[in-house]
N, C-alpha and C positions, 0 to 999 in steps of 0.2 A: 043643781047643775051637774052635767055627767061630766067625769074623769075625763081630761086629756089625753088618748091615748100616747102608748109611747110611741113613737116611729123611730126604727132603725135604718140605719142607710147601709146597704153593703154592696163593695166594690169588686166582684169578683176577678182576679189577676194571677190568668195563667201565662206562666214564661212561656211553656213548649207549646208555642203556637206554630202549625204547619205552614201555613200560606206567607207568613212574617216572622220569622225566629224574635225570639225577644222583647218582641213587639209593644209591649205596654212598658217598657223602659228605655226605645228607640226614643231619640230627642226630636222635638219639634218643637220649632223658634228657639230653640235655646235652654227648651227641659225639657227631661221625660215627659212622656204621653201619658203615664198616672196621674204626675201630679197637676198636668192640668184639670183634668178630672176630679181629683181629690179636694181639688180647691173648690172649682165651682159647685161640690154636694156642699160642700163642708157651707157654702155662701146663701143654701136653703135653710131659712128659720127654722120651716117647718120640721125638719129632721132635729131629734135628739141627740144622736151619733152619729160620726160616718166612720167605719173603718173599711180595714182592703183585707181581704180572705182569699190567697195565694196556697201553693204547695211549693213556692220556692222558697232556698235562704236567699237567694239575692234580691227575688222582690223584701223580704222580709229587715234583711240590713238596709235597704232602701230607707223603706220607710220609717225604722228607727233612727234613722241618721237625721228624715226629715221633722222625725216627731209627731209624722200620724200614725194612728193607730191600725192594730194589724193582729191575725188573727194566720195559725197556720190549719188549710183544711185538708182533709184527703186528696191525694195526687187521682185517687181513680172516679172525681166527682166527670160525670159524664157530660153538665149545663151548667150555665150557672146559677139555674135553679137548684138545678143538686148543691150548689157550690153556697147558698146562701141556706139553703134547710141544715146543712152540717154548722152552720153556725148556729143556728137558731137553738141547736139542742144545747148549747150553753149560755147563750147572749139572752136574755127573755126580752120581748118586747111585744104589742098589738098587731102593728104593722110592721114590714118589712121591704126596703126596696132596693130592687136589683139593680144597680146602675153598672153597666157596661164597662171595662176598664180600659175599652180600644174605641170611647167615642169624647174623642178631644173637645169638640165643640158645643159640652152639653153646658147648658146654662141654669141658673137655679129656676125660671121659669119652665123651665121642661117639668120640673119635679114638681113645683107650684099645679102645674098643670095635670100632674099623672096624679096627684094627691085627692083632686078635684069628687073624683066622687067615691073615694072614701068614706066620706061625712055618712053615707047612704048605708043603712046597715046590711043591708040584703048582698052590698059587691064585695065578695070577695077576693077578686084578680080585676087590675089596673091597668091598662096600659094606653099608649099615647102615640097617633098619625099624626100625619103632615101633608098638606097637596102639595102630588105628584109632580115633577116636571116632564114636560115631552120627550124627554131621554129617559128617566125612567120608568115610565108604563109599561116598554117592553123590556127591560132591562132585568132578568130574575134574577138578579145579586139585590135591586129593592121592593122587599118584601110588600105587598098590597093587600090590602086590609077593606071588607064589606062589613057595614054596620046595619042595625038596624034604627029605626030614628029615632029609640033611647037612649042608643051607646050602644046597645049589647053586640060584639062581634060576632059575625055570622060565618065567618071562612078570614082566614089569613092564605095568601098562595106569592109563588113564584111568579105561578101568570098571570097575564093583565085580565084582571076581574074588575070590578064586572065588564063583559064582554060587550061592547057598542055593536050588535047585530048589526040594525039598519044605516048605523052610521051617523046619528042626530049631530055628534059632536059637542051634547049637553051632560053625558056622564061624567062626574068627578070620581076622579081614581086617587086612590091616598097612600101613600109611603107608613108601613109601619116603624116606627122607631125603639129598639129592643129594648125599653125599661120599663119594669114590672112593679106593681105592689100586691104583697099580698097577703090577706090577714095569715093571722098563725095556723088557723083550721085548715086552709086552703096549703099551705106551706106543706104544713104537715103530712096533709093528702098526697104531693106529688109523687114522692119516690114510689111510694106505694101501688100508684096508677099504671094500669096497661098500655104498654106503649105499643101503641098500635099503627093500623096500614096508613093512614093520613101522614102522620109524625115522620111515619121510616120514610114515605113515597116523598114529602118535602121536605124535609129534614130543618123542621121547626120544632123546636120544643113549647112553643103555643099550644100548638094543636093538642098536645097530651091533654091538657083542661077543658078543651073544648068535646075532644072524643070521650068525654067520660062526664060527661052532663053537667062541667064546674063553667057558668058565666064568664067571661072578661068584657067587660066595659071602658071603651075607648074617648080619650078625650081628644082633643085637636089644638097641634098648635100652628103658629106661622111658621116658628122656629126649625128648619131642616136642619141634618146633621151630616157627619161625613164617620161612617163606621169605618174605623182604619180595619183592612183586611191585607191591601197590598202596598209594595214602594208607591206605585202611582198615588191610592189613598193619601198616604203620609206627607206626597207631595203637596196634594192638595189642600190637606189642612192645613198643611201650613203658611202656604200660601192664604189662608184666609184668617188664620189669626194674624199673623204678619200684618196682613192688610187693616184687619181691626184694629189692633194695638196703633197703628201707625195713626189711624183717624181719630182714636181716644187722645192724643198727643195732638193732635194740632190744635193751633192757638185758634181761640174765639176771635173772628173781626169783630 
């Protein structure tokens, strides 16, 4: 019977974020926006570890005050793929995955779900959509993702792809959601890789693996997210975990 691989979880968490100063330590419902995050990686079996891989000391006193685990990486990681490969060169593990440190709402089933074709030894990069709602198809703040019918992504863009020509109204458009796996080879590969017209023209760091002949295979879930970028963001997550918590607490008739 083969080896379990190891999986590592990493939480990439930069302070100096432009669009939200502070932003993965801004509160919502009543804690930081990490440690909602941190909690729910840490609530997937399937991960070994979960730590947070910052260039801050205050993310960094954070989380030793909370007691997770933390990791200080280069201030000049440019993604946070960069941001989990500079771990990798001390942390060993199989797998690797990127989980967002500005997406409050992620749940272990996301991760359940990005893990999914792992087991496959040929995938090296992971990652996981959602259907689109009618606000965001046109909406380039949510990213849109074409597959082809094994998984393998075909284009991630801003714009709404694929493009309903005739107007059928039977295309499904899918929301990408930015959490990654990736074996060590594939990891290892990115800094290295040419970042090229695609990348720079939408300013995804997907595309770097895809313009240089590396797979990503995409899983589906029901589960949408809310990537905090701005106060609106922040508002509205909270607004929905609020909401959640609130229904987890009501009495059974």
């Amino acid at each position: 019977m083969p080896e379990k691989p190891r999986i590592l979880g990493v939480i990439p968490a930069r302070l100096a974020s432009t669009r939200l100063p502070r932003k993965v330590l801004r509160e919502i419902a009543g804690e930081p926006m990490l440690a909602w995050v941190y909690r729910a990686a840490r609530a997937c079996s399937q991960l070994d570890e979960v730590l947070i891989a910052t260039d801050s000391d205050e993310v960094m006193e954070f989380a030793h005050a909370r007691s997770f685990p933390a990791i200080f990486t280069p201030a000049e990681c440019a993604s946070g793929s960069d941001r989990v490969h500079a771990v990798a060169q001390s942390i060993p593990a199989d797998i690797y995955v990127n989980i967002q440190g500005d997406e409050p709402l992620l749940r272990p089933q996301h991760l359940e779900t990005l893990l999914q074709p792992m087991s496959r030894p040929e995938v090296e990069v992971a990652t996981i959509s959602t259907p689109c709602t009618s606000e965001q198809v046109h909406n380039p703040n949510a990213v849109k993702v074409v597959t082809a019918a094994n998984g393998r992504a075909l284009y991630f863009s801003r714009s709404t792809i694929p493009f309903d020509r005739d107007h059928f109204g039977t295309v499904a458009h899918h929301k990408h959601l930015g959490i990654y796996a990736y074996r060590k080879t594939a990891l290892d590969r990115f800094p290295t890789l040419p970042y090229r017209t695609l990348e720079q023209a939408e300013k995804l760091e997907q595309l770097r693996f895809l313009e240089n002949g590396i797979d990503i295979y995409v899983t589906s879930t029901p589960f949408d997210t809310i990537g905090v970028d701005t106060e609106e963001d922040l508002r509205a997550a909270e607004k929905f975990l609020l909401h959640q918590s609130l229904h987890q607490r009501a009495p059974v008739s």
